[in-house]
MIMAR-181634 format. One record per residue: x, y, z of N, C-alpha, C in turn. Coordinates in steps of 0.05 Angstrom, whole numbers, plus 5000, padded with zeros to 4 digits. Layout:
# MIMAR-181634
XYZXYZXYZ/...
//
This chain:
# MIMAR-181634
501749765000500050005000501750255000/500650534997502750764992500650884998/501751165004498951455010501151614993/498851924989500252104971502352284989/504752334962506752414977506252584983/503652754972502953084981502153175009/500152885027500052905039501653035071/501053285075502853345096501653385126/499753375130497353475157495153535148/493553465174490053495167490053795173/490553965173491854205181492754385156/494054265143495254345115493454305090/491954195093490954115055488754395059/488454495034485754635034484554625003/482454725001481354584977480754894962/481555044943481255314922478255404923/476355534926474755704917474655894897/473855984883473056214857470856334865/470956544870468956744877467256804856/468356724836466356844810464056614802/463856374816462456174813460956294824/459856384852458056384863458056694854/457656834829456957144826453956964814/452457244800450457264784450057514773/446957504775446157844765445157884786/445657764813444857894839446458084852/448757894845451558044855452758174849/452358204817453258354803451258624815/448958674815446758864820447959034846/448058844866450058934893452659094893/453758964864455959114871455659364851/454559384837453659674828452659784846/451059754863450359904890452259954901/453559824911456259894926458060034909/458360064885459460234873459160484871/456560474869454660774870455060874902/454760714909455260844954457360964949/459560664951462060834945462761074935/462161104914463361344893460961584907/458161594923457961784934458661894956/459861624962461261834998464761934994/465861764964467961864958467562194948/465462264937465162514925463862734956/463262594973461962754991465162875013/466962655012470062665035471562835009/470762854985473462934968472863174951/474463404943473263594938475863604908/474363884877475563834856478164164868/480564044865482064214863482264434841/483364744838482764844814484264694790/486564554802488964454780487664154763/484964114778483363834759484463604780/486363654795487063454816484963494838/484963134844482763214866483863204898/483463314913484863374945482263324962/483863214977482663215020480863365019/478263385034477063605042478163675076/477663885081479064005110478163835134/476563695127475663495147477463375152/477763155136478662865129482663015134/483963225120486463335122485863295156/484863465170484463505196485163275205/483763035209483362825221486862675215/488062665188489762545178491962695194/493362935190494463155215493963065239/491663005249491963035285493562575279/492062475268493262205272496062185273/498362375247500662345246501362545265/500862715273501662865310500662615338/498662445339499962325350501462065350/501962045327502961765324506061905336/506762235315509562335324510962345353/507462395374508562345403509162165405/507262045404507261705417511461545407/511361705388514261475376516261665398/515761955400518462125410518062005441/515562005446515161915477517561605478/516161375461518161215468521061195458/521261445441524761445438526461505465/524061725463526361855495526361675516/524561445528524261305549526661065535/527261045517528460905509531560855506/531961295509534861295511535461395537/533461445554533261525582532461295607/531561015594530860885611533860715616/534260545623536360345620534659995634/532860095647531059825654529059875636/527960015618526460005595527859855574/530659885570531559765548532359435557/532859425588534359145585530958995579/528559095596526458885600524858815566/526259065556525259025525526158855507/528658835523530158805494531158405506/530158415533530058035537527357965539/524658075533522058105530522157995493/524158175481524558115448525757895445/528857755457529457575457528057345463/526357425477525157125493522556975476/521157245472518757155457519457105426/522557085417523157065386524656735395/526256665426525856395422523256245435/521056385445519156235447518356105423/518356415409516056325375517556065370/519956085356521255895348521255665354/521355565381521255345399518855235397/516955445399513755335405513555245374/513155415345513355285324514455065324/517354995326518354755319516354515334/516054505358514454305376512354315363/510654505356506954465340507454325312/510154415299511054275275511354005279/512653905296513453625308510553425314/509453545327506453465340504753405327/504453645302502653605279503253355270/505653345258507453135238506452865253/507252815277506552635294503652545293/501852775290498752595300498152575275/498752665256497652615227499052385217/501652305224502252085212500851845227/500451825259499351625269496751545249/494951835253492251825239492351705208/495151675201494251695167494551325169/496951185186497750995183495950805203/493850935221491450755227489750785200/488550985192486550985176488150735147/490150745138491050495117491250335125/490450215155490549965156488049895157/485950125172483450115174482150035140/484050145120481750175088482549955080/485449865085486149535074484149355081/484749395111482549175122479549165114/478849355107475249425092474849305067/477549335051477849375027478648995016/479748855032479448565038478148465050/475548545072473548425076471248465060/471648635039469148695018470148525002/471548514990473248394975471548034964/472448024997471647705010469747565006/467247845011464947785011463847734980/465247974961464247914935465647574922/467847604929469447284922468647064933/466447054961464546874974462346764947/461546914924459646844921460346754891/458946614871460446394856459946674827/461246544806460846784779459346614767/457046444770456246274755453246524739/452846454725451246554707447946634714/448146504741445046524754445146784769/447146844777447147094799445747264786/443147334802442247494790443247774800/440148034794441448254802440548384829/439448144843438048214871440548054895/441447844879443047744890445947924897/446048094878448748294882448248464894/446348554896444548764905445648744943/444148524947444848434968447948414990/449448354961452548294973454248584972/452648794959453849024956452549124984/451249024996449749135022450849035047/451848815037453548695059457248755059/457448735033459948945036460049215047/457549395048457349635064457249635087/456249435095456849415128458549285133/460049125123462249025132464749175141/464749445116467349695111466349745131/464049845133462950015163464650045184/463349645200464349635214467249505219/469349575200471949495190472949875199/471349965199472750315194471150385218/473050515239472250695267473750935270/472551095263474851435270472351615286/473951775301472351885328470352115307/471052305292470852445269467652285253/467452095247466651955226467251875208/465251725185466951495160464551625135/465051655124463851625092464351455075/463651325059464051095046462251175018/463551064998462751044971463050924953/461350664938462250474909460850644885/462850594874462250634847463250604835/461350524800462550364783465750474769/467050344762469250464736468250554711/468450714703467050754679469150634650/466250574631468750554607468150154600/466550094624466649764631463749624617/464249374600461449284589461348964602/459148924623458648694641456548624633/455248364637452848284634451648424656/452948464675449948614701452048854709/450149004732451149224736450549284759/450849464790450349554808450949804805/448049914821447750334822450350214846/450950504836452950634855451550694878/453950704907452150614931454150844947/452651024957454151214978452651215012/454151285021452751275046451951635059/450551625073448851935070450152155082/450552355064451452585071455352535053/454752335036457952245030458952535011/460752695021462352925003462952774972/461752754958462452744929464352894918/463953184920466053404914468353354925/468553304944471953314953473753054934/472752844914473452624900474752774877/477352844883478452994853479052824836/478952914815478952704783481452614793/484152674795486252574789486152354812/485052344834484552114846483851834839/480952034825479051804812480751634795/482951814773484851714750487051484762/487951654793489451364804488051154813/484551104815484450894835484450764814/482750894786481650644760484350524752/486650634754489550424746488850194762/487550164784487949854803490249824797/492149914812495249814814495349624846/493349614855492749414875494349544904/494449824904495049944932492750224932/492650354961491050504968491850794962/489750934944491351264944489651384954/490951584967490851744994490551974981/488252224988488652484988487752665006/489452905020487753055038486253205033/483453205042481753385023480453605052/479853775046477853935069474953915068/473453785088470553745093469154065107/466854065098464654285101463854215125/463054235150461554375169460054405180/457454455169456354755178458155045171/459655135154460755355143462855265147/464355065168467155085175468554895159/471754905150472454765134474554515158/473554325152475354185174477353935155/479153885172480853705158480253395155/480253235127479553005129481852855103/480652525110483352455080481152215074/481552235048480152105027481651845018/480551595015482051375013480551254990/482551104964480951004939482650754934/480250564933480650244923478950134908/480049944900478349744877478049474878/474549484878472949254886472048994860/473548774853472048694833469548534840/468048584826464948474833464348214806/464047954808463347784799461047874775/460747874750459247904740458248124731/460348334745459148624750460648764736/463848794735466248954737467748954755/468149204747470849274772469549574782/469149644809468749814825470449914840/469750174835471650404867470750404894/472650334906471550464941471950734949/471150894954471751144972471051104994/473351205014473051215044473551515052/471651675062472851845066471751945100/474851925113475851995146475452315147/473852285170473752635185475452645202/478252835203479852915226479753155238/477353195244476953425258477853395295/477453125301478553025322481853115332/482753005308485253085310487153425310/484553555290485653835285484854005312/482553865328481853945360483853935371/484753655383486853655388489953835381/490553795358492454055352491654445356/489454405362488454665374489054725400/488554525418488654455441492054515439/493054365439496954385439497354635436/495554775409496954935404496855215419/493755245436493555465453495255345471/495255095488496755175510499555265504/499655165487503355285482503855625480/501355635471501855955462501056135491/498856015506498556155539501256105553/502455785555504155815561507155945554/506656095525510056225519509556475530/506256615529505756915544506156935570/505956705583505856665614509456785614/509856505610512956495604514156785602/513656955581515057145580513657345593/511757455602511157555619512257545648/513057335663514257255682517357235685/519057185654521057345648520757645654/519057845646518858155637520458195665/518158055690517858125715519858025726/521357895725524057825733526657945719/526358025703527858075687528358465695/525558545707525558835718526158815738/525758595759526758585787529358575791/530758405774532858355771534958765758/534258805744534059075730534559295757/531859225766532359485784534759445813/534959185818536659165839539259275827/539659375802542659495795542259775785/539959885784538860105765538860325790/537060245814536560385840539060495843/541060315855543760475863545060615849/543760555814546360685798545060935797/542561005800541061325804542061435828/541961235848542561355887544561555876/547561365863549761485858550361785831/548561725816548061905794547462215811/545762075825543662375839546462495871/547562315879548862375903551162555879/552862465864554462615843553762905843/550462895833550063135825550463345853/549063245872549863425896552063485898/554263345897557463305909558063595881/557663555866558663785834556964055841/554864065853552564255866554164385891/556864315904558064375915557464305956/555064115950554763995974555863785983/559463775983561163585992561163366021/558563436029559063166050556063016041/555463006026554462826003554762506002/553262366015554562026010552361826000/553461555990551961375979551361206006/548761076009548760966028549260676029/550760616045551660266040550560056058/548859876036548059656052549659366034/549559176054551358916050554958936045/554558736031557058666020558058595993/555358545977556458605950556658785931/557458735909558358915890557959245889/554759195892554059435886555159635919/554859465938556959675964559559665967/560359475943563559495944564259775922/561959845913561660005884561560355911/558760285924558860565942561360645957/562160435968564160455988566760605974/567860545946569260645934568260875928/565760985925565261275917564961425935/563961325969565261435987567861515992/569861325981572961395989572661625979/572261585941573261755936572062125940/569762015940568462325955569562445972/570562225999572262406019575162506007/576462365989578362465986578462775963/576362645948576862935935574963225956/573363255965573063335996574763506008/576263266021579663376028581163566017/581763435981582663655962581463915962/578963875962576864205957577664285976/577764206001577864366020580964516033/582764356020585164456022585864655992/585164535975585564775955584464985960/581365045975580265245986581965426001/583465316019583465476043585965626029/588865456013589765526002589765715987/587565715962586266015959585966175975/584566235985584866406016586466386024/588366326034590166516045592466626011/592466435992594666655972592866945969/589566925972588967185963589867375980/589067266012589567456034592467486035/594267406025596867476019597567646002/595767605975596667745951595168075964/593268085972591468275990593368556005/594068326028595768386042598568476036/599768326022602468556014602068765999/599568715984599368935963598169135973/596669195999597169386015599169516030/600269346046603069346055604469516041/604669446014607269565995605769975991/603769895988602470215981604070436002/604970476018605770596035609070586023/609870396032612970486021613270575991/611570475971611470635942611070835948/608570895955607471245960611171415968/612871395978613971415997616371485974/617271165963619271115936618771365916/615971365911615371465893614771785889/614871915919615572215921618572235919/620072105930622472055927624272085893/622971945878623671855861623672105840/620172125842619972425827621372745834/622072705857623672885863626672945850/627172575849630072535828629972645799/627472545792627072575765626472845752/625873065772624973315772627473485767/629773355781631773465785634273355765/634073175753635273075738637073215720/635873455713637873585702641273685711/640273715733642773755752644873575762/644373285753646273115762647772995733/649872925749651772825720650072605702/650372625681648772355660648172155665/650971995683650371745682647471665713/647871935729645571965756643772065743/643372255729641572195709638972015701/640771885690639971675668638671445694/640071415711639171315744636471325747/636271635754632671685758631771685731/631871655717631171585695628971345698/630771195694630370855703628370915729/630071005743627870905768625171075773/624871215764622471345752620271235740/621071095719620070875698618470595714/620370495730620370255742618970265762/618270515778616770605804614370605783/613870805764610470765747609770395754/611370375735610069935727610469915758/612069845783611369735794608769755807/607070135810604870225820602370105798/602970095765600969975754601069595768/603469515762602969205778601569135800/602269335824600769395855597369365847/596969625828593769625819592569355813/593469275785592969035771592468775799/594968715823595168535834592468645847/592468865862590268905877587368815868/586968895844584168825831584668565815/586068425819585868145806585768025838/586868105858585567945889582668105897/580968225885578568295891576668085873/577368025842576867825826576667545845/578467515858578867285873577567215899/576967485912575267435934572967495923/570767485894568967615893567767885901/569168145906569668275910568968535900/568168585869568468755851565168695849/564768975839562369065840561869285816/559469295805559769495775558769705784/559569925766558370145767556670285752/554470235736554870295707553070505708/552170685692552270955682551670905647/550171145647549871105614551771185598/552370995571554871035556554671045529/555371045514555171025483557470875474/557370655469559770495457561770615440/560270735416562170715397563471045404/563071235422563871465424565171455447/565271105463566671045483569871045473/568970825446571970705420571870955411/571871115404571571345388573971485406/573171585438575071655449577571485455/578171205460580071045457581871115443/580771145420582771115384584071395387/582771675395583971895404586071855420/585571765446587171775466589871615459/590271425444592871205426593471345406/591871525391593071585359596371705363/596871895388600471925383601571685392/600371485398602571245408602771125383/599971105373599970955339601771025317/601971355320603671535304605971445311/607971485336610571385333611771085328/609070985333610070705316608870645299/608270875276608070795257605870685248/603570595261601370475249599170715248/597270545228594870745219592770615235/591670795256590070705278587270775258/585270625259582170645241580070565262/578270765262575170785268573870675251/571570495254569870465240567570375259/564470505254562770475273560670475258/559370215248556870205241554370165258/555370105284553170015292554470095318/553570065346554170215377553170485379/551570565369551470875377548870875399/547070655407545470725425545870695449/545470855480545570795502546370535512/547870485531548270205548548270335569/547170195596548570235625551269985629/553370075625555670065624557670125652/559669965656561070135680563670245655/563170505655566470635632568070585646/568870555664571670485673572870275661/571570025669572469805665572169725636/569769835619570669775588573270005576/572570225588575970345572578270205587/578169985609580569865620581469655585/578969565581577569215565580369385536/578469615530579969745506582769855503/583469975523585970085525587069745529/587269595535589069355539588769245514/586769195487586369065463587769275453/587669625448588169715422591269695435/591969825455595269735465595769545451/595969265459596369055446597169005418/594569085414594569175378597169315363/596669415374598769755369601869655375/602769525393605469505409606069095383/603468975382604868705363603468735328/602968985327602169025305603769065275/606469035277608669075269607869395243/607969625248607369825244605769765220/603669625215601069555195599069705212/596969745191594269785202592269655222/592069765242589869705263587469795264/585069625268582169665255580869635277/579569975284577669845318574869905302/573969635301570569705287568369605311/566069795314563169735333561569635308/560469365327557069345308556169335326/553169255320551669215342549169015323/547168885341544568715324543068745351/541268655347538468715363539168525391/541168335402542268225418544568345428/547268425421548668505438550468705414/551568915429553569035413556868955419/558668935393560668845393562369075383/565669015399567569285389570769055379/570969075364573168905348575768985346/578168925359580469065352581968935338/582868905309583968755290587568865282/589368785291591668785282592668585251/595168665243595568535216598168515225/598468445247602068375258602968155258/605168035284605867685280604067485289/601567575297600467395309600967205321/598266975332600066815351599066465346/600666245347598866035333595965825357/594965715351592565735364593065655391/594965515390596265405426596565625437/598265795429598966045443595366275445/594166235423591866365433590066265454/590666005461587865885480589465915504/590766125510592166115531593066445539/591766665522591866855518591167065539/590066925556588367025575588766935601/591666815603593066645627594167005643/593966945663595867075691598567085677/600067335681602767385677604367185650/602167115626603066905609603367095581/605867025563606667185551607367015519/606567065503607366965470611066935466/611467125470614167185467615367355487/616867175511617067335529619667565527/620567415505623667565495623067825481/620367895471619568185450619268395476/619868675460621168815480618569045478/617769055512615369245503616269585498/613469675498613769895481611770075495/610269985511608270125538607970025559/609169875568610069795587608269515594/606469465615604469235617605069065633/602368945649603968855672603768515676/602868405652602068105640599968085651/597968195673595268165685593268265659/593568485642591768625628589368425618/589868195603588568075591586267955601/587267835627585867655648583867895669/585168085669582668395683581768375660/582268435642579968475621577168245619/578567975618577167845616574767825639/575867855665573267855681572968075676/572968395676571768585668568368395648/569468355628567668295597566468125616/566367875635565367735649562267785657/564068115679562068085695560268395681/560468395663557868495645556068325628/557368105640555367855621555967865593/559367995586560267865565561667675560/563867755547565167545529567567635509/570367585510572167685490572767495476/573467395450573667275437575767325421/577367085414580467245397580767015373/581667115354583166945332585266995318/587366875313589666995310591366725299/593266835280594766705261596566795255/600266615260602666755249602166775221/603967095220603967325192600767405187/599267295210596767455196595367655217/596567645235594667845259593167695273/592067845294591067785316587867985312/585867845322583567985322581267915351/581268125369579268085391577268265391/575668085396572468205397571368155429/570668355436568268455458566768525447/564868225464561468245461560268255487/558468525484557168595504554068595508/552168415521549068345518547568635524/545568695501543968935510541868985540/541868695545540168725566541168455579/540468455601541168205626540967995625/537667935611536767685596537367705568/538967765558538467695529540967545526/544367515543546667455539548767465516/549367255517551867305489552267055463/550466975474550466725458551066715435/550466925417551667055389552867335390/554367345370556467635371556267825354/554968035342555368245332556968245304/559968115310561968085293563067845306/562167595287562867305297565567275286/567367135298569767075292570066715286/570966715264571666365256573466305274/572465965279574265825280578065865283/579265735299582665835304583965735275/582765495259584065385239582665485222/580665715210579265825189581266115184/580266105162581566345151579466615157/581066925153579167085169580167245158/578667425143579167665133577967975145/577867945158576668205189573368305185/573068325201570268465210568968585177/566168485169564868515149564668745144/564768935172564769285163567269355152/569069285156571769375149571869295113/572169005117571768935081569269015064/567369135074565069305060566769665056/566469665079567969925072571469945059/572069825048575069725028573269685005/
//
């Protein structure tokens, strides 16, 4: 015996429908109706554009808008929880692992299971149709081929062969059974074909029918799908050949309902599937418990950080047990106390160099005051002493000024240090602030040679300003300028924009390369300490300047390149809230090239 190789599960076979069989002119009628609906509620949602294209009506746009706004939250909501959670991502992402080897696992096993009950079912039911198929057999070969048999007499044995298959065939499902003749066959007698009630005829596909009439003397097998009540359930069709004495040769059909069995595989198949949700659900929850016993402390410590940087240094993680995660606090206690320690010794340290730097630099005011009537008295008189005494107070004349500007500078860079300094401001006009600057340098510019330039497009409206401290900001940039400018043109240009006004002092001298610029603004720190000044300076200028610009809620900015000049900009915010965030006259990048302030090359 053999079954078809197609056969794969009562589960698997299904039998084609054509929808167009069951149309008419009913259906057809319907769906012109529905056509007509259709096309009037399409014309009622859709309106004619002027361009012949047809568009959205504001409704339907409306509704389509608010859906993709919130689909847009809903995705940003879970991006951000996604790059902000860290127990959102692990429970997700072994929630994804788990349920991708559930699927897998659970498929393979329902694959296995299937295979399993369908082959049991296929290889009872062929022993069940052999055995039917040789006790019918039996019964027709019981009775003699002699010439008297009549046709009541067959009649009879085809009735007893029906109950014989009958009760030769037991499936929980039920049995259908069917003879009928071979066609094509010329017998002296003949038997109607004999089905038993309710037997599926339709599911008997020709190419079946084609294998049983070969009588190659084994059983062919096909899976076919049985009707219901609407439902299509799984069954297999079995075809043999009966010869009948006098009659021909006849087909058997047997056809097995496995709906029993596809219950069963229903059954397997939900519990497997409650059990993979259970399953990973009870992962989720372990998998977050697990999560948070490492997540909790790593926040404790995140959030204690932030205090300890917030400047509230006795700040600690709290330690319970003995593992990891308090071998983890305990170390961030150490190290809290030790850096602690450090703050607090570098603290005090500050304090006292200020109260030192403070303190002598008071101290000294008295004996200068003192030097320095002294001195001028030398220098007053100078004419009167031989050249080389002279030339004496000369010098020491000179050297008493810088040491009284250094005294200053030290003094107000230890007020910087104790927080100390306080503004004064007064109304000012920027660019008639630079305006006076460029006056007050033009004979210093003159003897060395450079062409000092105004240019003011923009600064001319009011600021409350402290003038002091911005003519300190300026006199230290156009100096600068002027003394490394190598007798080229120096460019002081004001802009201003609806955010802050800026004052630019641009040299075309040796400039400096970007190392030496990010460092420009160091305490007593110098480019070239070997270049010989030319107004003296006390290496503080830059760094007063800078908190000057500071504590107006600005900002100086420099760029500068050997053989191409040096260029600093002060930017100053028009108002308290508005800051500096952008500049007036932005300066590139240290490695960009820079051809000076847009007013200057407009006006060229």
């Amino acid at each position: 015996m053999s079954s078809d190789p197609d056969a794969t599960g009562p589960d698997v076979a299904a039998t084609g429908h054509d929808p167009a069989a069951t149309s008419g002119p009913s259906a057809q009628g319907s769906s012109a109706q529905g056509s007509s609906a259709q096309s009037s509620s399409t014309q009622s949602s859709w309106a004619q554009a002027p361009s012949g294209r047809r568009r959205p009506s504001g409704r339907a746009a409306g509704l389509r808008r608010r859906l993709r706004r919130w689909v847009r939250r809903g995705w940003y909501a879970v991006a951000w929880l996604w790059r902000r959670s860290l127990m959102v991502r692990s429970v997700a992402i072994t929630v994804a692992t788990t349920g991708l080897a559930v699927a897998v696992i659970g498929t393979a096993v329902m694959i296995s299971i299937s295979n399993n009950v369908y082959a049991q079912r296929r290889d009872q039911i062929e022993s069940e149709s052999a055995r039917a198929t040789v006790v019918a057999q039996g019964i027709f070969d019981a009775a003699t081929a002699a010439e008297d048999n009549n046709q009541t007499e067959l009649e009879t044995l085809q009735s007893e062969a029906q109950q014989a298959i009958l009760s030769n065939t037991t499936s929980p499902g039920g049995t259908s059974i069917a003879i009928e003749r071979t066609p094509g066959q010329s017998t002296p007698q003949t038997l109607q074909n004999l089905a038993s009630q309710g037997f599926p005829d339709a599911v008997i596909t020709d190419d079946l029918r084609r294998e049983v009439a070969k009588d190659t003397g084994r059983l062919s097998l096909q899976p076919v799908q049985l009707d219901d009540g609407g439902r299509r359930e799984p069954g297999l069709a079995v075809g043999s050949v009966l010869q009948v004495p006098s009659a021909g040769q006849y087909e058997l059909y047997i056809v097995y309902d496995l709906s029993d069995a596809q219950q069963t595989l229903d059954f397997v198949s939900q519990t497997l599937s409650v059990g993979g949700v259970a399953l990973i659900v009870l992962i989720a929850l372990v998998t977050s418990l697990v999560v948070r016993l490492v997540v909790v402390p790593i926040r404790g410590a995140a959030e204690t950080s932030r205090k300890i940087a917030a400047g509230r240094l006795d700040e600690r993680i709290p330690v319970r047990g003995h593992d990891d995660i308090a071998i983890l606090a305990r170390s961030f206690n150490d190290m809290a106390d030790a850096v602690s320690r450090q703050i607090t010794q570098l603290a005090e340290l500050s304090r006292v160099q200020q109260r030192f730097v403070s303190d002598v630099s008071h101290e000294l005011r008295t004996p200068l005051t003192t030097i320095r009537l002294a001195g001028d008295m030398l220098y007053d008189s100078r004419h009167a002493f031989e050249p080389s005494v002279s030339r004496s107070a000369e010098l020491l004349h000179t050297q008493v000024e810088r040491f009284e500007l250094l005294l200053a500078d030290l003094l107000e860079i230890s007020r910087y240090d104790a927080q100390a300094v306080q503004l004064d401001t007064e109304p000012v006009v920027p660019a008639a602030l630079a305006a006076d600057i460029v006056e007050e340098f033009r004979p210093l510019a003159e003897r060395a040679g450079v062409d000092l330039q105004l240019v003011t497009p923009g600064g001319h409206t009011t600021m409350r300003l402290d003038a002091k401290r911005i003519r300190r900001i300026l006199r230290n940039l156009v100096g600068n300028a002027i003394e490394h400018g190598d007798a080229k043109p120096v460019q002081v240009v004001v802009d201003s924009d609806s955010r802050s006004v800026a004052i630019a002092v641009r040299d075309q001298g040796v400039g400096m390369p970007p190392e030496d610029a990010a460092r420009v603004f160091d305490r007593f720190w110098r480019a070239d300490p070997s270049r010989k000044r030319t107004i003296g300076g006390t290496g503080l200028g830059l760094a007063i300047s800078l908190g000057d610009a500071n504590l107006h809620g600005g900002r100086i900015d420099v760029w500068s390149r050997p053989g191409e000049g040096s260029t600093f900009v002060l930017t100053l915010p028009r108002g308290e809230s508005l800051g500096t965030a952008t500049s007036a006259i932005p300066l590139p990048e240290l490695d960009e090239t820079y051809d000076g302030p847009r007013a200057v090359r407009e006006d060229h």
